[in-house]
N, C-alpha and C positions, 0 to 999 in steps of 0.2 A: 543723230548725225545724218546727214546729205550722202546721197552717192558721190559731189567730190571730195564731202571734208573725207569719207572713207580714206576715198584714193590716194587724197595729199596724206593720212597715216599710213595706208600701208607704202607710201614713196618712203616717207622719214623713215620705218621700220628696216625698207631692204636699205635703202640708204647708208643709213647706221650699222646697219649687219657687216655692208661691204667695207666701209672702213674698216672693221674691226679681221674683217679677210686679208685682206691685204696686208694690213699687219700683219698677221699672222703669215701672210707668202712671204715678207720681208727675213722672219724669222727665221723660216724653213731656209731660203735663198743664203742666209748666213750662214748654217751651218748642216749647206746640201751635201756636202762630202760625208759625213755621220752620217745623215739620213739615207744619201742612197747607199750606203754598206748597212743598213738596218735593210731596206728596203731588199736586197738583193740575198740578202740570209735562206731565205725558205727555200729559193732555187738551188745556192750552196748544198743547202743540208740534205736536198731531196737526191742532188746529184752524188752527192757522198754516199746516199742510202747505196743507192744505184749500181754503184760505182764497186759495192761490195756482192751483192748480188747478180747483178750483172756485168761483168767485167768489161766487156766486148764492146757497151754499148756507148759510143760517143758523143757527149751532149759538148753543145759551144754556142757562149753569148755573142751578137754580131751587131752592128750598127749598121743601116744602108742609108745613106742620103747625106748629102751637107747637113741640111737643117735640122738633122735627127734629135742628136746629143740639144738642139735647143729648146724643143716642142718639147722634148723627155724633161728638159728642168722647169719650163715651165708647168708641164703635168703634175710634176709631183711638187713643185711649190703650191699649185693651186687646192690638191687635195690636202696638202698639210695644214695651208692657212686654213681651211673647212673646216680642219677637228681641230685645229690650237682653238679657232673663233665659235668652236660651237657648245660653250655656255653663252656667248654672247646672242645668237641667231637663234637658240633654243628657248631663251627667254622673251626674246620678240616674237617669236609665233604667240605665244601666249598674251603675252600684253596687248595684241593686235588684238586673239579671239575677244580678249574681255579687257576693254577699254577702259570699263570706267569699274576701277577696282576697289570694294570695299576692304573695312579690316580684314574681314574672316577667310577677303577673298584673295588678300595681300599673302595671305596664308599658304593659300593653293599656289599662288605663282611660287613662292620659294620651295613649296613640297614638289611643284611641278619642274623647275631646274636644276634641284638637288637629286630628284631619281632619274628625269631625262638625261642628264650629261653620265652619272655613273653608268647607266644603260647601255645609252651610246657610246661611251670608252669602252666596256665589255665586251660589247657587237665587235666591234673593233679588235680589240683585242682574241676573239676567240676565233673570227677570222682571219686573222693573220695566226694562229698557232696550229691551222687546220691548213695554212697554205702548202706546208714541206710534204705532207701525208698525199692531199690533192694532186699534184707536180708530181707526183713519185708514181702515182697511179696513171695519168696523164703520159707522164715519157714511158712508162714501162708499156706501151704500143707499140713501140720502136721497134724496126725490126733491126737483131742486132746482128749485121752482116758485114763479111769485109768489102770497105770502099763506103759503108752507109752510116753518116753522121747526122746528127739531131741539131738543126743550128734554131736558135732561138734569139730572134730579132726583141732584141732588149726593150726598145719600145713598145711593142706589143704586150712584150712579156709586164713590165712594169704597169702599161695600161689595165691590163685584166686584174691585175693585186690588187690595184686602188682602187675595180670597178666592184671586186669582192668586199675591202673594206668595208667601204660604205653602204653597201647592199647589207653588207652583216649589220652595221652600225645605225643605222634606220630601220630593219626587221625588228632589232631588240625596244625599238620603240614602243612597239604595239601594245605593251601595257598601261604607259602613261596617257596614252591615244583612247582607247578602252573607259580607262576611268576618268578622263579630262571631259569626257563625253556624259557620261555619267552626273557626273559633279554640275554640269551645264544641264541636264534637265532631258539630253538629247538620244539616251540609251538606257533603257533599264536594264537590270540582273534577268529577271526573266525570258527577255528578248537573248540574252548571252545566251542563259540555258539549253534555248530551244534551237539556236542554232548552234548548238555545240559540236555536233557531228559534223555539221556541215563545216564548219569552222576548222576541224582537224584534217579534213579533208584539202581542205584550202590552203592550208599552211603547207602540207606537202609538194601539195601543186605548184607552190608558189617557190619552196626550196628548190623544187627541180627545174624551175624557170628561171629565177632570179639568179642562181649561181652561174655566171659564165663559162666555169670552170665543166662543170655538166657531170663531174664526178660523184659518185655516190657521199664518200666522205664528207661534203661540202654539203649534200642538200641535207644528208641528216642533222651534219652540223649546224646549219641553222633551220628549221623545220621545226626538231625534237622542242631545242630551248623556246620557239615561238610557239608550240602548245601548251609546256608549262605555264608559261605568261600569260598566255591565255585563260587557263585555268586560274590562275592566280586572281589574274584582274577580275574573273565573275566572281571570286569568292569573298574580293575586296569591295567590291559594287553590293554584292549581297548585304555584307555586314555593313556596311555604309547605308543600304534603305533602309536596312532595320533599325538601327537608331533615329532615322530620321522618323520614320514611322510612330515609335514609340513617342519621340515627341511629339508629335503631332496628335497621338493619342491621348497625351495627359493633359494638352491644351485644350482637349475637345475640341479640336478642330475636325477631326473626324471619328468615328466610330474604330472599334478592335474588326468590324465585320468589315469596312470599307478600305481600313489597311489592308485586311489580308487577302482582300481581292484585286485590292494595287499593287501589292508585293507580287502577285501571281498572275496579273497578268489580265485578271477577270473585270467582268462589269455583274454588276447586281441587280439582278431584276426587280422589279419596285412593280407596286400597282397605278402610279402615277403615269396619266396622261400627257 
């Protein structure tokens, strides 16, 4: 394909995506009164923690501006249409990578949108069940004095939840990403191996960056699960070369000595000029 025909695919790809967004904001915008009492729970619950341990201490949700209450519903239609739509946009990344898709490789797209979307609902999900613990560690700085109230500008406050969602919801990626890579010819196991310290290193840098929230709870929270996956995805890259290996072995297409030195990484010294 041409650098435009590229273009004109990935046009149709976001294209297609966004209809299916939109939809998805229409959804949310229907039945936004549910959603923002879901949305607003973790604040609830952190203030109730609060509320027993620290008596004194006064939190209160606030609105400032005309346009506030507008930008707030389109914020959070926008983030909901994102995760209603995202088997839809999680399948066009991939269709994009690998255009021109055989059987085996028809394969990979449905193993690639059946583990991305459960992933990405979990990211999701375990940041929002880490948001009450977060908030609770967050207001407990307060100082709890009389005449001194915690007022929390509800826009704000809902902008940072859905900036957490979606940071959870896209870290949980990183497995599909790892071996999508793999599968494409663009990553090997060995290469994981060696940077595997570095790698866990990274994940936590990255929990303490990526979470707006800046609480402890929050970076372990997503950190810990993005090294498991980590490790998961080398050990699934691994056993994935090795059969590939073996078949290649029994085709004669290469040696057991030339596998085990693509498996690991190595080149073979030969007398050949």
């Amino acid at each position: 394909m041409s650098l435009g025909d590229h273009l004109r695919e990935l046009r149709y790809r976001v294209l297609f995506s966004m209809v299916f967004i939109v939809v998805g904001m229409i959804v949310i915008a229907i039945f936004y009164n549910q959603v923002y009492t879901f949305m607003t729970q973790p604040w609830l619950q952190a203030k109730e923690i609060l509320s027993t341990t620290n008596p004194e201490l006064s939190t209160q949700m606030v609105l400032s501006g005309v346009t506030t209450p507008l930008t707030l519903a389109m914020k959070i239609c926008g983030v909901g249409g994102l995760i209603i739509a995202s088997p839809v946009w999680l399948y066009q990344i991939w269709a994009y990578i690998v255009p021109a898709l055989l059987s085996h490789e028809k394969r990979w797209a449905l193993m690639f949108v059946g583990t991305a979307l459960p992933l990405f609902l979990a990211g999701v999900a375990v940041g929002y069940l880490i948001l009450p613990k977060a908030f609770e560690f967050m207001l407990g700085f307060t100082v709890a004095q009389a005449g001194v109230a915690n007022l929390q500008d509800l826009n704000d406050f809902l902008s940072l939840e859905m900036r957490m969602l979606l940071v959870f919801g896209i870290s949980f990626l990183l497995p599909v990403i790892l071996v999508m890579l793999n599968m494409l010819g663009m990553l090997k196991s060995w290469q994981l191996r060696k940077a595997r310290t570095i790698a866990i290193f990274v994940c936590f840098v990255f929990g303490a960056v990526a979470t707006p929230s800046g609480d402890p709870f929050s970076m372990l929270a997503l950190s810990l699960p993005m090294v498991i996956m980590y490790v998961v995805s080398e050990f699934i890259c691994s056993r994935r070369e090795k059969r590939s290996l073996k078949l290649r072995i029994r085709s004669g297409e290469i040696s057991p000595e030339e596998a085990e030195a693509e498996y690991l990484g190595k080149t073979i010294q030969t007398d050949d000029k």
